[in-house]
C-alpha positions as CSV (number, residue, x, y, z in Angstrom):
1,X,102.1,92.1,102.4
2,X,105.2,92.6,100.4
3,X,107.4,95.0,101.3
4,X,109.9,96.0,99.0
5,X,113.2,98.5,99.4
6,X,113.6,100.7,96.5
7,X,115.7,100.2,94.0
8,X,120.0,100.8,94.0
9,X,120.3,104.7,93.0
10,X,123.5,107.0,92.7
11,X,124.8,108.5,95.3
12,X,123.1,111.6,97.1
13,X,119.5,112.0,98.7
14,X,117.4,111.2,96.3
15,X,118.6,111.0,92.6
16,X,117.1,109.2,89.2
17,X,117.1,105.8,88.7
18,X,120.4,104.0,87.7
19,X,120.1,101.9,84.8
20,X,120.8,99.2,87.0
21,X,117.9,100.1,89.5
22,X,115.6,100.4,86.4
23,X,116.7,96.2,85.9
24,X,115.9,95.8,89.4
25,X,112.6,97.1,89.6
26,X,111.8,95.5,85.8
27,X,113.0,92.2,87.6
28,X,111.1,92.8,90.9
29,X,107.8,93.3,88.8
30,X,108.0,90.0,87.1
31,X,109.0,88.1,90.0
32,X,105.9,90.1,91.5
33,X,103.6,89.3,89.0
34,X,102.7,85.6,90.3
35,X,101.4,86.9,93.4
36,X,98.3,88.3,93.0
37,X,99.3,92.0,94.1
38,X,96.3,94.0,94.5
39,X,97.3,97.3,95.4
40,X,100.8,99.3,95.3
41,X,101.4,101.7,98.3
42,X,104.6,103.6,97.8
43,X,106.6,106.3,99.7
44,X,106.4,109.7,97.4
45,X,109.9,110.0,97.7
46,X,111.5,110.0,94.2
47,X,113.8,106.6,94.5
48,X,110.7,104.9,96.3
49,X,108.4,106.3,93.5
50,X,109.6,105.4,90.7
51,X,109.9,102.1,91.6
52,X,106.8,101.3,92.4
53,X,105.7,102.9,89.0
54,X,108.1,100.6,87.1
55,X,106.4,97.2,89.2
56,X,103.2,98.7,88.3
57,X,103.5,99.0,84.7
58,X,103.6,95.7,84.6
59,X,100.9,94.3,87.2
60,X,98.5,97.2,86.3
61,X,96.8,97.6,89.8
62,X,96.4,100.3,91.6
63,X,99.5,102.6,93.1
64,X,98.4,105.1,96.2
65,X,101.6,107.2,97.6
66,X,101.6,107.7,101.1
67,X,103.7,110.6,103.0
68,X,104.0,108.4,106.5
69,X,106.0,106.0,104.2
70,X,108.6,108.4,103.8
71,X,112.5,106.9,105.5
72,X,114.0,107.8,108.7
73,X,114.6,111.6,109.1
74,X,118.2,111.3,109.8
75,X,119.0,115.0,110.6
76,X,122.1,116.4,110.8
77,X,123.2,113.2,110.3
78,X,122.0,113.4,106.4
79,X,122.8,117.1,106.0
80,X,126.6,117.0,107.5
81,X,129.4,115.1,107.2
82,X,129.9,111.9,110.0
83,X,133.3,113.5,110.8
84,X,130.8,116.7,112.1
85,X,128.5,114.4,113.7
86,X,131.2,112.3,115.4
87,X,132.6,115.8,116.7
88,X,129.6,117.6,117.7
89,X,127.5,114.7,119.4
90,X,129.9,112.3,121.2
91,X,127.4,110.9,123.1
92,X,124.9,110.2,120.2
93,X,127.9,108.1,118.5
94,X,128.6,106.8,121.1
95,X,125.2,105.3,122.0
96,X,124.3,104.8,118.4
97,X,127.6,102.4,118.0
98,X,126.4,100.6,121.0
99,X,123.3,99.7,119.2
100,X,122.0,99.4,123.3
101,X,119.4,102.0,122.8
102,X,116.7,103.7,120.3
103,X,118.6,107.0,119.8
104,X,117.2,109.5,117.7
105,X,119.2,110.9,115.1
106,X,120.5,114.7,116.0
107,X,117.6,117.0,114.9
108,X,115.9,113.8,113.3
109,X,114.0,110.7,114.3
110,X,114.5,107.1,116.2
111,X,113.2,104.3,115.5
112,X,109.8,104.6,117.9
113,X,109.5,107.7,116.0
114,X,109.1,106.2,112.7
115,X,106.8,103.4,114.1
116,X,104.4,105.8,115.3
117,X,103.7,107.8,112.2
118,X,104.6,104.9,110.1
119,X,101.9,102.0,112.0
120,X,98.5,103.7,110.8
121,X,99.6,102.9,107.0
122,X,100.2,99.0,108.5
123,X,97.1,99.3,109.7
124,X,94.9,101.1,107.0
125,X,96.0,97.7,104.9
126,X,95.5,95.2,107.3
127,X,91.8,96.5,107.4
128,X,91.5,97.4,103.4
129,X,89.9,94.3,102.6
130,X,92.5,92.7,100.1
131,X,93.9,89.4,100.3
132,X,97.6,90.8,98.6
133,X,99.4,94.2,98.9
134,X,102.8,95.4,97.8
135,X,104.4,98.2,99.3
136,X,107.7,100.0,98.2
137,X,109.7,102.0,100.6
138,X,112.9,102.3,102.0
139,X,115.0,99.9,104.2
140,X,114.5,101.8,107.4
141,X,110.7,101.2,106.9
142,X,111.2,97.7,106.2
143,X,113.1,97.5,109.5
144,X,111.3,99.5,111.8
145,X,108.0,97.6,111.1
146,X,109.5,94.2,111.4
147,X,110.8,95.2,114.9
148,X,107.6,97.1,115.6
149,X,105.0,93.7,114.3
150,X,107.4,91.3,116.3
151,X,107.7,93.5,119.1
152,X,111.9,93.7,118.8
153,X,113.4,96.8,120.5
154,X,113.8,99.3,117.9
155,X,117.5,99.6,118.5
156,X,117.8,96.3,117.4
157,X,116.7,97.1,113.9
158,X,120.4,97.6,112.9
159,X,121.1,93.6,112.9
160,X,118.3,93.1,110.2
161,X,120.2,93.6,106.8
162,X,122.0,96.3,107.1
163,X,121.7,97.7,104.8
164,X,118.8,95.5,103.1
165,X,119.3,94.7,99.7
166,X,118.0,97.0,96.7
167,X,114.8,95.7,95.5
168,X,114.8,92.9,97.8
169,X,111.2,91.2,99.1
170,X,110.0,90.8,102.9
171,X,106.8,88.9,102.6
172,X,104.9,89.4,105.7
173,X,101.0,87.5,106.1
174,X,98.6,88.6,108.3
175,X,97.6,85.4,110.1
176,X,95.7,86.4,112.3
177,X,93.1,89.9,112.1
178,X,91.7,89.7,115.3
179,X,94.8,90.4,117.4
180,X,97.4,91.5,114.4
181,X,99.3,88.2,114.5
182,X,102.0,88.3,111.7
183,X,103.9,85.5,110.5
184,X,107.1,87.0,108.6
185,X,107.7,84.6,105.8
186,X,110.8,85.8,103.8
187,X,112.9,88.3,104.4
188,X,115.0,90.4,102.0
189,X,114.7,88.2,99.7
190,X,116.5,89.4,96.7
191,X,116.7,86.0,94.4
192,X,114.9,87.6,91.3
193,X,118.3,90.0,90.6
194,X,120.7,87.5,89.9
């Protein structure tokens, strides 16, 4: 499985492609191309989208979107300022900064959280019957299942490329079906951009 983080997009939510991000995915799809990919599975957000459209132009398989893909609702945290999160929840700073526990963002999700509706998409392609899958989505994603296959504390995401580079390539292999054993391979690997 290669997971992939979208490509680098202007600033906001969720805005078009930079023509640098467009170079990034081009770049990601030939580097791509040598492995066999199968399938595309891609989070319908716009950034997420597009991306995996771009890879797929070129390795013509086929491209399913799927909702649980979508990043870390981040709450408040995404709809106001930090200055008005750092003044209305001292406590979630304050144990966020730590990095000691999974807190969940004010009116939005932790890591657990993500995990849980995120896991039955791991395993939908672990049982799908193909040997190589590619799947674009965000960095939280990336994180969140790396701590949630290895069975790292989900609070402990945070040390694993923060932020993970645009573009970049965690290669994960099943090794094992019978009891999900995982062997993580590379991680955010981003040698094709430069």
């Amino acid at each position: 499985m290669y997971l992939i983080r979208h490509w680098e997009q202007d600033s906001g939510v969720d805005q078009d492609l930079t023509e640098k991000g467009c170079e990034q995915a081009r770049l990601t799809a030939l580097r791509l191309q040598e492995c066999g990919i199968e399938r595309i599975y891609a989070s319908p957000v716009k950034r997420t989208a597009h991306t995996a459209q771009i890879i797929n132009q070129r390795l013509t398989v086929g491209l399913e979107t799927r909702k649980m893909l979508h990043d870390i609702d981040m709450g408040d945290c995404e709809t106001r300022s930090w200055e008005y999160v750092r003044t209305t929840y001292p406590e979630f700073m304050q144990a966020f900064n730590a990095r000691q526990r999974d807190v969940p963002y004010p009116n939005g999700e932790s890591g657990k959280h993500v995990w849980r509706r995120s896991r039955c998409v791991l395993e939908e392609i672990a049982i799908c019957g193909l040997e190589r899958v590619a799947v674009v989505t965000h960095g939280g994603i990336i994180r969140v299942w790396i701590c949630g296959i290895f069975g790292i504390g989900q609070e402990r995401r945070f040390f694993l490329g923060d932020p993970l580079d645009n573009c970049s390539i965690t290669f994960i292999n099943l090794h094992d079906p019978a009891s999900n054993t995982f062997h993580l391979h590379r991680f955010n690997d981003s040698s094709h951009l430069f």
